[in-house]
Each structure stands twice: as structure tokens, then as C-alpha cells.
N, CA, C and O atoms as a Maestro MAE file, in Angstrom:
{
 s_m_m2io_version
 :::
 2.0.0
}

f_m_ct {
 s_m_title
 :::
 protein
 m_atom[276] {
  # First column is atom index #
  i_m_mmod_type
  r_m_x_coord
  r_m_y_coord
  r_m_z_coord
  i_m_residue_number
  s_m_chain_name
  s_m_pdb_residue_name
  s_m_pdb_atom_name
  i_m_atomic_number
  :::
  1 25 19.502 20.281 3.988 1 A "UNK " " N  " 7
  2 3 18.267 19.519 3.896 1 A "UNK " " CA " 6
  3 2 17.109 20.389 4.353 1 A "UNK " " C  " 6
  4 15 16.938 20.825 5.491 1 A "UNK " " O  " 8
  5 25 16.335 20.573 3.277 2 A "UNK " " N  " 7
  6 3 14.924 21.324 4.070 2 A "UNK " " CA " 6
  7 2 14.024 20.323 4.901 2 A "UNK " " C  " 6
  8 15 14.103 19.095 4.887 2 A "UNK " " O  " 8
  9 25 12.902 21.337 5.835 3 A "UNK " " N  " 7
  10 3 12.047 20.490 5.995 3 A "UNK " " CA " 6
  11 2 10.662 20.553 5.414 3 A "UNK " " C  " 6
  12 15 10.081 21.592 5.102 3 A "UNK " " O  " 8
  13 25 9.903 18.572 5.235 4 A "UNK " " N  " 7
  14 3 9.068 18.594 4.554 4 A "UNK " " CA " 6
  15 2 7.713 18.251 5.589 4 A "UNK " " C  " 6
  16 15 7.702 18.005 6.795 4 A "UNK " " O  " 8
  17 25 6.703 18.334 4.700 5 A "UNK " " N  " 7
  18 3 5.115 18.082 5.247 5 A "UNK " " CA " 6
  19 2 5.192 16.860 4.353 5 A "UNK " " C  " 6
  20 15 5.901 16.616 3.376 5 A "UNK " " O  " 8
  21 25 4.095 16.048 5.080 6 A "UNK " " N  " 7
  22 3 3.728 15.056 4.289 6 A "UNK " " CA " 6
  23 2 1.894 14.862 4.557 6 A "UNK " " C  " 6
  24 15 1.205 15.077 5.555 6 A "UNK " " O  " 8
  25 25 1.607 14.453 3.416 7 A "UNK " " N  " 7
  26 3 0.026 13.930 3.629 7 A "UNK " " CA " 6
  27 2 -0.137 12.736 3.642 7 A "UNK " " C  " 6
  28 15 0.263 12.200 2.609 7 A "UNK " " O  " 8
  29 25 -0.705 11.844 4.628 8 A "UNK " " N  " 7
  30 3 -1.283 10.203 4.596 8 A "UNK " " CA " 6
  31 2 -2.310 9.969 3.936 8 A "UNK " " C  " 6
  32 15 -3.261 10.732 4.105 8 A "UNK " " O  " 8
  33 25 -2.420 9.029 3.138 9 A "UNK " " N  " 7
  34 3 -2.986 8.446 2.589 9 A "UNK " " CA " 6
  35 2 -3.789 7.224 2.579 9 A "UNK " " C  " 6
  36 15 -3.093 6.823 3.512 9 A "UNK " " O  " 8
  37 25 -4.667 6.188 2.378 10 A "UNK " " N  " 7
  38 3 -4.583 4.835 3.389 10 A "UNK " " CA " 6
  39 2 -4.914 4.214 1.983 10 A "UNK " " C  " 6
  40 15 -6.010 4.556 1.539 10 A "UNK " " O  " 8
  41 25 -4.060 3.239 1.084 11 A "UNK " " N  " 7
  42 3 -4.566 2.224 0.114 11 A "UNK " " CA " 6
  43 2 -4.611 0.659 0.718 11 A "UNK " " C  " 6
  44 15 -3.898 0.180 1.600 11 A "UNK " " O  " 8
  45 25 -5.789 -0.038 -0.120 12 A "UNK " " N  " 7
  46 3 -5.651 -1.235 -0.187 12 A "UNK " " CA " 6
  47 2 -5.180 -2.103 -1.326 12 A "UNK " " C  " 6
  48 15 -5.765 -2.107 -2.408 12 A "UNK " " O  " 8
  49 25 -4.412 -2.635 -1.143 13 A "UNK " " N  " 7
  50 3 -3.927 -3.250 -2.409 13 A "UNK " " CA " 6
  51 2 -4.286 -5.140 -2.206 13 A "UNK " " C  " 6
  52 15 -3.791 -5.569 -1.164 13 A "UNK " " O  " 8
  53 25 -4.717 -5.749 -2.683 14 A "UNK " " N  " 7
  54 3 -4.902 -7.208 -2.780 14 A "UNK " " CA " 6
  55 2 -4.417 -8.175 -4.114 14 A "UNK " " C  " 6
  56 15 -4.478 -7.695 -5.246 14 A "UNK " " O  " 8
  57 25 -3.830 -9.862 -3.841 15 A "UNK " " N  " 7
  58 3 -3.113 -10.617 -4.404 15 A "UNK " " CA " 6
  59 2 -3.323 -11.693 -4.285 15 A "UNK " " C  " 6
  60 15 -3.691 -11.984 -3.147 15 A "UNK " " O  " 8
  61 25 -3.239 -12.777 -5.212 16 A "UNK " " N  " 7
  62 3 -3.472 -14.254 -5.163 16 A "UNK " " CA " 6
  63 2 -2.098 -14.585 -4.671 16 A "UNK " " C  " 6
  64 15 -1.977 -15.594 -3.976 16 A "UNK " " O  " 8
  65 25 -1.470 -14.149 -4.836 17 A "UNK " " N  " 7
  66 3 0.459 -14.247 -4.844 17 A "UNK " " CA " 6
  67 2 0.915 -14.478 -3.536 17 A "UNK " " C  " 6
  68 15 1.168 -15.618 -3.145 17 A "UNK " " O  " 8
  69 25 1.075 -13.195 -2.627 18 A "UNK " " N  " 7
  70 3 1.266 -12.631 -1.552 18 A "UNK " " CA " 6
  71 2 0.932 -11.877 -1.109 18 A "UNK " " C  " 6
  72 15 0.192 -11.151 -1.772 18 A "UNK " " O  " 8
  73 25 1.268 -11.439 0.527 19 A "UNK " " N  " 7
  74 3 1.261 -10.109 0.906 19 A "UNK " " CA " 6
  75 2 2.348 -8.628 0.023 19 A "UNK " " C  " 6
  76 15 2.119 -7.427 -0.118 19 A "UNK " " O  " 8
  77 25 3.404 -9.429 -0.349 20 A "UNK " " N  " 7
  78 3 4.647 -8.865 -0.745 20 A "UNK " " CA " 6
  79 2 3.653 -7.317 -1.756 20 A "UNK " " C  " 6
  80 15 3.620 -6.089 -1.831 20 A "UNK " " O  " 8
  81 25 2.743 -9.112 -2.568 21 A "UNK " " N  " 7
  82 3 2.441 -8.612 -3.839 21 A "UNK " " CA " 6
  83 2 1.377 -7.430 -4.484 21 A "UNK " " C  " 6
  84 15 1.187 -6.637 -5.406 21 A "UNK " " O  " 8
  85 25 0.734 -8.117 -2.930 22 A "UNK " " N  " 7
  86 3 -0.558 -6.757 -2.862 22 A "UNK " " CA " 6
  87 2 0.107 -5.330 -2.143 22 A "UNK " " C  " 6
  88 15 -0.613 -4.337 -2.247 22 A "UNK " " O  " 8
  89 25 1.050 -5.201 -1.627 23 A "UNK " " N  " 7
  90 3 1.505 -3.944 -1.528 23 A "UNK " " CA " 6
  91 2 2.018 -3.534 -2.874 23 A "UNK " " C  " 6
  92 15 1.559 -2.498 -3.355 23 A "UNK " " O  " 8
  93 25 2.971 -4.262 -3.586 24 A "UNK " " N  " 7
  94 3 3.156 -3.507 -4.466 24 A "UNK " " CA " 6
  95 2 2.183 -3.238 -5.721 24 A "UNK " " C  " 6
  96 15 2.486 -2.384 -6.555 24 A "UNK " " O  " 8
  97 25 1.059 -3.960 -5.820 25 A "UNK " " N  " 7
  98 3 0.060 -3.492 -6.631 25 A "UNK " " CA " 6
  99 2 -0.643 -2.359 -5.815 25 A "UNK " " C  " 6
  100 15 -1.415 -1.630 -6.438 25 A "UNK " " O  " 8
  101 25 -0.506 -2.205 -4.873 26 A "UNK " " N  " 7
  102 3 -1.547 -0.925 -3.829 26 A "UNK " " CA " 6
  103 2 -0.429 0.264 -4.644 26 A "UNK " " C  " 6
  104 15 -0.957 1.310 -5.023 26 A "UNK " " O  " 8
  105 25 1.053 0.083 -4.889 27 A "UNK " " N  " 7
  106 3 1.206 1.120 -4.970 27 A "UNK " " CA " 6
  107 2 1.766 1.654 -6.018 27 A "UNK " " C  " 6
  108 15 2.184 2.792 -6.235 27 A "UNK " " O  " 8
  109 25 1.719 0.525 -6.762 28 A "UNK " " N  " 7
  110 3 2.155 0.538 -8.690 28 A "UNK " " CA " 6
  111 2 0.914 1.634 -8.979 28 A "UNK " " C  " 6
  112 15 1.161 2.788 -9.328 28 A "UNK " " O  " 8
  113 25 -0.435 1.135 -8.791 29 A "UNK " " N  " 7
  114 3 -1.621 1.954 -9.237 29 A "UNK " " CA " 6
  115 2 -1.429 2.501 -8.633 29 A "UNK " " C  " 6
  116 15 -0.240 2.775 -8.796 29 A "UNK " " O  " 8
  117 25 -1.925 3.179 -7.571 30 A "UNK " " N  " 7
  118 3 -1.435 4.614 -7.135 30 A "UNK " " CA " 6
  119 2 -0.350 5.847 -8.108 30 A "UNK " " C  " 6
  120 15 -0.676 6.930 -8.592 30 A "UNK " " O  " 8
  121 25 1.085 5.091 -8.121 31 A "UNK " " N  " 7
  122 3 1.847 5.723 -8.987 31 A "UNK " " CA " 6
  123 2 1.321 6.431 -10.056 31 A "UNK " " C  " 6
  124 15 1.711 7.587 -10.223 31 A "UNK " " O  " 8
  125 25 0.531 5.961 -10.789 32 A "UNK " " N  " 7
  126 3 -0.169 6.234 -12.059 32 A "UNK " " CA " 6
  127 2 -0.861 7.459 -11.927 32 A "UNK " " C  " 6
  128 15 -0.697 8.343 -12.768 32 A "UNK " " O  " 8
  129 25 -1.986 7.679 -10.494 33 A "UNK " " N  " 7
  130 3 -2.227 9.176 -10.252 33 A "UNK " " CA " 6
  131 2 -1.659 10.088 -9.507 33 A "UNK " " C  " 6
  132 15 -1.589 11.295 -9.740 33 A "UNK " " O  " 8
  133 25 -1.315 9.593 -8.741 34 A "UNK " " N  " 7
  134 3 -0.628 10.146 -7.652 34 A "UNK " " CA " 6
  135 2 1.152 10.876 -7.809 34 A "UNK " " C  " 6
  136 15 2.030 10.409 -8.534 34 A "UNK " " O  " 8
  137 25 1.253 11.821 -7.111 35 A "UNK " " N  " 7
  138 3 2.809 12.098 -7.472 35 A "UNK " " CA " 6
  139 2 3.163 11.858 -5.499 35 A "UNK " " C  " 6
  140 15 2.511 11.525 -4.509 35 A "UNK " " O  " 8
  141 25 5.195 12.458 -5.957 36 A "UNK " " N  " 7
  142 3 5.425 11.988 -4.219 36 A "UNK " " CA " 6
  143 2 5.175 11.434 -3.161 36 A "UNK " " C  " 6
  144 15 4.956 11.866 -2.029 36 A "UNK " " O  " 8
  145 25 5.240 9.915 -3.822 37 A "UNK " " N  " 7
  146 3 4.881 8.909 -2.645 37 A "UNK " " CA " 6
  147 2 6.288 8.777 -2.055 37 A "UNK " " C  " 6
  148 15 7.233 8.559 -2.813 37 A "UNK " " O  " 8
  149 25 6.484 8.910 -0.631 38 A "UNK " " N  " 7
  150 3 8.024 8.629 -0.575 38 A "UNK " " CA " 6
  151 2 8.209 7.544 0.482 38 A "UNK " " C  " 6
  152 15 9.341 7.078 0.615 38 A "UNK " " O  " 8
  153 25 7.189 7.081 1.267 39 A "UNK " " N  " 7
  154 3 6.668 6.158 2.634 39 A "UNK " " CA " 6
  155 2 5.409 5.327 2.430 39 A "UNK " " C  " 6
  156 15 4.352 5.570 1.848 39 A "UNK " " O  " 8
  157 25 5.865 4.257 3.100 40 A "UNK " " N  " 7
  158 3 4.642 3.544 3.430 40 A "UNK " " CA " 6
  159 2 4.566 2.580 4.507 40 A "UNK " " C  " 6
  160 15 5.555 1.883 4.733 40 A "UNK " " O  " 8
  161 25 3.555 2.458 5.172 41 A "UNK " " N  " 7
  162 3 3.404 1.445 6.843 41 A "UNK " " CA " 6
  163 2 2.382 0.738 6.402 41 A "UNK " " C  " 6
  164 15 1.337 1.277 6.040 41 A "UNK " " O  " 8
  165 25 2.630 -0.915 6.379 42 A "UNK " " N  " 7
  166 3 1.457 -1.758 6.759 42 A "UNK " " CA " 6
  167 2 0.530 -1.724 8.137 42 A "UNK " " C  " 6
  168 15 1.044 -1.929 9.237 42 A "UNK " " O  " 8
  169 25 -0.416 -1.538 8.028 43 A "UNK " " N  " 7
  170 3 -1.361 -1.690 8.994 43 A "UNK " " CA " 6
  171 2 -2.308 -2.291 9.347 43 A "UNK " " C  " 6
  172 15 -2.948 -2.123 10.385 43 A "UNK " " O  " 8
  173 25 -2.489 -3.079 8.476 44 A "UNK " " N  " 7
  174 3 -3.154 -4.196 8.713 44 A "UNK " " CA " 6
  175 2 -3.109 -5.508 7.222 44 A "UNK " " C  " 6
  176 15 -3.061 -5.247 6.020 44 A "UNK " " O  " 8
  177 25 -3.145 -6.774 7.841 45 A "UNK " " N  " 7
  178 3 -2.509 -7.850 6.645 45 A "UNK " " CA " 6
  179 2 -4.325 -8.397 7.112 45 A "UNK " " C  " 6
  180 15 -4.985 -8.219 8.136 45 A "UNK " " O  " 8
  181 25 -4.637 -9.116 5.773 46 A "UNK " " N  " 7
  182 3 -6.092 -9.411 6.241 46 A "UNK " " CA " 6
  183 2 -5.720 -11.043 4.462 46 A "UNK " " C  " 6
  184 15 -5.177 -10.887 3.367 46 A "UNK " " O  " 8
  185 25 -6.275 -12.148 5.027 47 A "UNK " " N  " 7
  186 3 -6.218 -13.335 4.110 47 A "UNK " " CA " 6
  187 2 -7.725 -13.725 3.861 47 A "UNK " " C  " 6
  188 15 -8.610 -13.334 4.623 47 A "UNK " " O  " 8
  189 25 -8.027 -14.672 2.540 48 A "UNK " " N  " 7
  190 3 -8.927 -15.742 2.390 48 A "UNK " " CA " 6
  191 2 -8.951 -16.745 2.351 48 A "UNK " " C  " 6
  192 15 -8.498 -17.125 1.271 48 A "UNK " " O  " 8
  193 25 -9.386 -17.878 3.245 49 A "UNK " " N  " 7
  194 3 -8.690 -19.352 3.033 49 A "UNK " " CA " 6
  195 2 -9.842 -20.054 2.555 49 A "UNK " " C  " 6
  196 15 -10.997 -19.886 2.945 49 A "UNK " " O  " 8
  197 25 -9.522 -20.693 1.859 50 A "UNK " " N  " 7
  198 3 -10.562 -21.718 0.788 50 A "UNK " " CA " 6
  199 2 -9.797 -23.009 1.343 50 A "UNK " " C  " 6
  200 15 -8.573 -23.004 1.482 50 A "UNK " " O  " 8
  201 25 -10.595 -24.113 1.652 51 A "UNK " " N  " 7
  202 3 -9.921 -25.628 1.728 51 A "UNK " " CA " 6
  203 2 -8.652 -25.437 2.262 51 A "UNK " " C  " 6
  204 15 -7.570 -25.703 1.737 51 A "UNK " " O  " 8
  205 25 -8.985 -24.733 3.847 52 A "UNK " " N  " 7
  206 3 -7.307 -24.635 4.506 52 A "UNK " " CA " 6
  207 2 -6.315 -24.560 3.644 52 A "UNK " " C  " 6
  208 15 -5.374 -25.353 3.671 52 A "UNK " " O  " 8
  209 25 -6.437 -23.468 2.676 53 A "UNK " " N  " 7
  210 3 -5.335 -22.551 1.953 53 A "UNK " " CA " 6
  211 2 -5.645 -21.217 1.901 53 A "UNK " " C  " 6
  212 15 -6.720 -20.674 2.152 53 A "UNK " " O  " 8
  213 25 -4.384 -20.640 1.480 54 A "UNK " " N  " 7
  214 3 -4.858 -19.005 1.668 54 A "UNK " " CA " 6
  215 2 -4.964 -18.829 -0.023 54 A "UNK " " C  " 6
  216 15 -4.235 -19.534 -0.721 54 A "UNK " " O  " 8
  217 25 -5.868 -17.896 -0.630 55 A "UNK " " N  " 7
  218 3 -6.407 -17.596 -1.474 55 A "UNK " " CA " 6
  219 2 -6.174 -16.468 -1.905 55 A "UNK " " C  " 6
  220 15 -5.964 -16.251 -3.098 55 A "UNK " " O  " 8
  221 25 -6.175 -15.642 -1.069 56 A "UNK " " N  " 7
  222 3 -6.103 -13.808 -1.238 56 A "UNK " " CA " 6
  223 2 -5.589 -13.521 -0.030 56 A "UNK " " C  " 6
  224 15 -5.848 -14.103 1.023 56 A "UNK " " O  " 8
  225 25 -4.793 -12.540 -0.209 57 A "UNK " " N  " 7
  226 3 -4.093 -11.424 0.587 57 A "UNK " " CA " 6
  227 2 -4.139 -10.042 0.053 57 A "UNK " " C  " 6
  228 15 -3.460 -9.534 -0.839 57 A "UNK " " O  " 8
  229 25 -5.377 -9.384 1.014 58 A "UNK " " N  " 7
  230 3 -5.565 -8.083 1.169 58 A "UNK " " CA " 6
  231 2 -4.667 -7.174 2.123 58 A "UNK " " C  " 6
  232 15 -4.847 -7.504 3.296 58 A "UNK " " O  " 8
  233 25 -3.541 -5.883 1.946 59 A "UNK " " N  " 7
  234 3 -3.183 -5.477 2.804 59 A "UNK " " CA " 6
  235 2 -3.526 -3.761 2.923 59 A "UNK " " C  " 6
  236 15 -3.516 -3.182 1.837 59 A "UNK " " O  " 8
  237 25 -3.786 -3.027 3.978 60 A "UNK " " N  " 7
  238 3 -3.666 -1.707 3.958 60 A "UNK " " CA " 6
  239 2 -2.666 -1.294 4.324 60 A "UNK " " C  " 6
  240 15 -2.008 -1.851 5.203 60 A "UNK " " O  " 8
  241 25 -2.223 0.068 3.577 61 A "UNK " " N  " 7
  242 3 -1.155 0.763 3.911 61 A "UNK " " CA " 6
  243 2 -1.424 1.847 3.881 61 A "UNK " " C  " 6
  244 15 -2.355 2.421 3.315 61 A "UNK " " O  " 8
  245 25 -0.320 2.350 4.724 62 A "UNK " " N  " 7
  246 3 -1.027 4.349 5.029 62 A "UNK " " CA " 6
  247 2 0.349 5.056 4.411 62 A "UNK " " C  " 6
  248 15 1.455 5.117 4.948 62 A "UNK " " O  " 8
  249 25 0.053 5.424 3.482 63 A "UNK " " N  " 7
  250 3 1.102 6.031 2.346 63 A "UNK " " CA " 6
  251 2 1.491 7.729 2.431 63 A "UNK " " C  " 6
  252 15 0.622 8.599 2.370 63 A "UNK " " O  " 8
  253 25 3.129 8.046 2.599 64 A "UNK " " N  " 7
  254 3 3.292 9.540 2.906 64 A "UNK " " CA " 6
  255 2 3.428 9.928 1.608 64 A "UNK " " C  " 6
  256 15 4.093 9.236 0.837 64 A "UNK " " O  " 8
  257 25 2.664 11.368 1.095 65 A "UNK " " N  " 7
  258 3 3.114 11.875 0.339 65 A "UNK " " CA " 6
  259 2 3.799 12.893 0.621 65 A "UNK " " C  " 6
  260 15 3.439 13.192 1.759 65 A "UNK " " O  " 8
  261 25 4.539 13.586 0.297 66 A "UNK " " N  " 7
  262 3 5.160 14.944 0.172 66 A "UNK " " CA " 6
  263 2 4.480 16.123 -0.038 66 A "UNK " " C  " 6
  264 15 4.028 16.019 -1.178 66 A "UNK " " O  " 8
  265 25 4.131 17.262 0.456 67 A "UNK " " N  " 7
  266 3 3.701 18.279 -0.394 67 A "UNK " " CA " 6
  267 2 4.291 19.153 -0.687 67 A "UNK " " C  " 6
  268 15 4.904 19.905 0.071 67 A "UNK " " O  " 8
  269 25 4.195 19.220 -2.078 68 A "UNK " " N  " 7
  270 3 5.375 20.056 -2.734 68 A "UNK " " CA " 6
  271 2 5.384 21.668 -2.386 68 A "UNK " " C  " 6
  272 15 4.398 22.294 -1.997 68 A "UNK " " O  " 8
  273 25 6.428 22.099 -2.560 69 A "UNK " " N  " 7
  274 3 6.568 23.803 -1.962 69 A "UNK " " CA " 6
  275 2 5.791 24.566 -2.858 69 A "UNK " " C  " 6
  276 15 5.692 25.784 -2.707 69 A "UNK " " O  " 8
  :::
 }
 m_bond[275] {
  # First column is bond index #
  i_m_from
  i_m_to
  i_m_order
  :::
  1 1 2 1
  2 2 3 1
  3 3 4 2
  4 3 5 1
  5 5 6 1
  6 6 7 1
  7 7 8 2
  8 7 9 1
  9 9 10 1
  10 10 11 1
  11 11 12 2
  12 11 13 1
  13 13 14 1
  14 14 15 1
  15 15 16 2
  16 15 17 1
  17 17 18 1
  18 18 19 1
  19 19 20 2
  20 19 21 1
  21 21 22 1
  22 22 23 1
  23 23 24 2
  24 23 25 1
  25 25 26 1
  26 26 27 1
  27 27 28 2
  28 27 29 1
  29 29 30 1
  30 30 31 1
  31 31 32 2
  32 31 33 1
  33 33 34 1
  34 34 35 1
  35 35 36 2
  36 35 37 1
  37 37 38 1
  38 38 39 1
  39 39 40 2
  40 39 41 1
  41 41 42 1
  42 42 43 1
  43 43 44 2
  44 43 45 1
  45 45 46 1
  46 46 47 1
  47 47 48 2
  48 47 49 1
  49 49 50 1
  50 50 51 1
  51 51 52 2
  52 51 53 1
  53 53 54 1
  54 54 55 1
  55 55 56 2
  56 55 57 1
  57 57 58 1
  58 58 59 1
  59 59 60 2
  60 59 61 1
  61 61 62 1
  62 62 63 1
  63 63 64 2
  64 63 65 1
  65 65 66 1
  66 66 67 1
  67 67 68 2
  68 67 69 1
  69 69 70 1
  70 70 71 1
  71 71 72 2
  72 71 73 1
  73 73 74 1
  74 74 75 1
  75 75 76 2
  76 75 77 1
  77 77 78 1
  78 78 79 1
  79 79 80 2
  80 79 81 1
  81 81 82 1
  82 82 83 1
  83 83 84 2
  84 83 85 1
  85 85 86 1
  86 86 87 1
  87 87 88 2
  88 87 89 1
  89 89 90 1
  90 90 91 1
  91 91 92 2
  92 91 93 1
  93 93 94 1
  94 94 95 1
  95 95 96 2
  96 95 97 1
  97 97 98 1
  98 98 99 1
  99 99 100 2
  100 99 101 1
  101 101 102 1
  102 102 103 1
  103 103 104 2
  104 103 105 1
  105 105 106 1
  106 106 107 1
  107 107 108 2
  108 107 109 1
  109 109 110 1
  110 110 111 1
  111 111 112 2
  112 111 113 1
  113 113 114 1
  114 114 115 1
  115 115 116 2
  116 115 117 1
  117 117 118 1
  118 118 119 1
  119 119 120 2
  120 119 121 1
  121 121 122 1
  122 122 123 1
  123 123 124 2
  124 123 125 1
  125 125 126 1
  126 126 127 1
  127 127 128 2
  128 127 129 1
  129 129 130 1
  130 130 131 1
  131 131 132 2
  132 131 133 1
  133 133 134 1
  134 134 135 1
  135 135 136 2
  136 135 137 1
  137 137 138 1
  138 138 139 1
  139 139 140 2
  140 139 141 1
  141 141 142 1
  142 142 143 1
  143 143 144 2
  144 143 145 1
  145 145 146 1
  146 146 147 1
  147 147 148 2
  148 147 149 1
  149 149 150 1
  150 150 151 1
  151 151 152 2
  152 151 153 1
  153 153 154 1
  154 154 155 1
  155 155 156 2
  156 155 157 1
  157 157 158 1
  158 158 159 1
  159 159 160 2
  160 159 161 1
  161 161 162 1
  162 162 163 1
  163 163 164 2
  164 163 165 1
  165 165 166 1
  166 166 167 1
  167 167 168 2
  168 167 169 1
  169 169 170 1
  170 170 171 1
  171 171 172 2
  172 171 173 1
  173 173 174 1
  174 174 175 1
  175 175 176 2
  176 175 177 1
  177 177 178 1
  178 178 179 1
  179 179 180 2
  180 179 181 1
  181 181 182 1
  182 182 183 1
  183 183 184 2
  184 183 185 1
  185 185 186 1
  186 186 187 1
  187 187 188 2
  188 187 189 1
  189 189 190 1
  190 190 191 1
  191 191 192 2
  192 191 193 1
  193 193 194 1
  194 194 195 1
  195 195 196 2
  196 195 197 1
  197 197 198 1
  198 198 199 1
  199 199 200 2
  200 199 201 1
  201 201 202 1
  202 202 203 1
  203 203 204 2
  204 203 205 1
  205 205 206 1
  206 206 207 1
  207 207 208 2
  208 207 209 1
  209 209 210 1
  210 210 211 1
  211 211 212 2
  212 211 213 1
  213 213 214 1
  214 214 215 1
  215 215 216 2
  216 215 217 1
  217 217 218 1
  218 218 219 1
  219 219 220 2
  220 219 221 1
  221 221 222 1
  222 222 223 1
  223 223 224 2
  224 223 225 1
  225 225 226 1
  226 226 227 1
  227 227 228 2
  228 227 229 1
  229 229 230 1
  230 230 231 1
  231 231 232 2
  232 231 233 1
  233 233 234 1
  234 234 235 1
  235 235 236 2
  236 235 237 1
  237 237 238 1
  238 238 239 1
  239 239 240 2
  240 239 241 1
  241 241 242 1
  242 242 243 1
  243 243 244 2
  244 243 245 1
  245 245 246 1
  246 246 247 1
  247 247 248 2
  248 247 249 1
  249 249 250 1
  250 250 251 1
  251 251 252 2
  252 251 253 1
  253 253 254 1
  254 254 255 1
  255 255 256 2
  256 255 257 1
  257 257 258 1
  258 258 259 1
  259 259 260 2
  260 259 261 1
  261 261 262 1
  262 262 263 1
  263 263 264 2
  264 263 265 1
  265 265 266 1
  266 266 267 1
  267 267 268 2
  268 267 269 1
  269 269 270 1
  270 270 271 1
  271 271 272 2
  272 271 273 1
  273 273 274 1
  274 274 275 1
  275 275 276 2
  :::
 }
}
């Protein structure tokens, strides 16, 4: 096993759905430009409540990439 470097990153991803859902849209798009995502940490969960319901779920995540050799 070698060893690797990684670079952090910080996305926000947001959802009518869930929290689940806005991470994985933070990191579906990403995918698209980005190469070697191999990690990710929530760091903060943030909501909108309309008529004592939640509405939106915004979450940040601080995303490792790899840098390649």
C-alpha cells in the first residue's frame, strides 16, 4: 500500500427530500468535474421550516481528494 496526500475540499449540497439527499447531490455534481473523491465529513446540517415543517435541507461537507502521483 503506498502512501497518499489528499486535498479538502468544502461543498454544499441542498434538498427538499433530506439530509441523506443533499449530500448526495453535493457530490453527484461534483463527480462531473472533479476526479478522486475518495472521503467525505458532514460539518454542518443547516434546515428551512415553513408552517412548522422542514422545507430544505442544506448540508456542508469537506470532501478528500487524492492527488494523483
Amino acid at each position: 500500500m503506498s502512501d497518499h496526500v489528499y486535498k479538502h475540499i468544502e461543498l454544499t449540497g441542498s434538498s427538499t427530500k433530506s439530509s441523506d439527499d443533499a449530500i448526495r447531490c453535493a457530490i453527484e455534481k461534483a463527480g462531473k468535474t472533479l476526479r478522486n473523491m475518495h472521503w467525505f465529513e458532514v460539518v454542518e446540517t443547516r434546515g428551512h421550516i415553513e408552517d412548522n415543517n422542514v422545507v430544505h435541507w442544506q448540508v456542508t461537507l469537506k470532501v478528500g481528494l487524492r492527488i494523483e502521483d
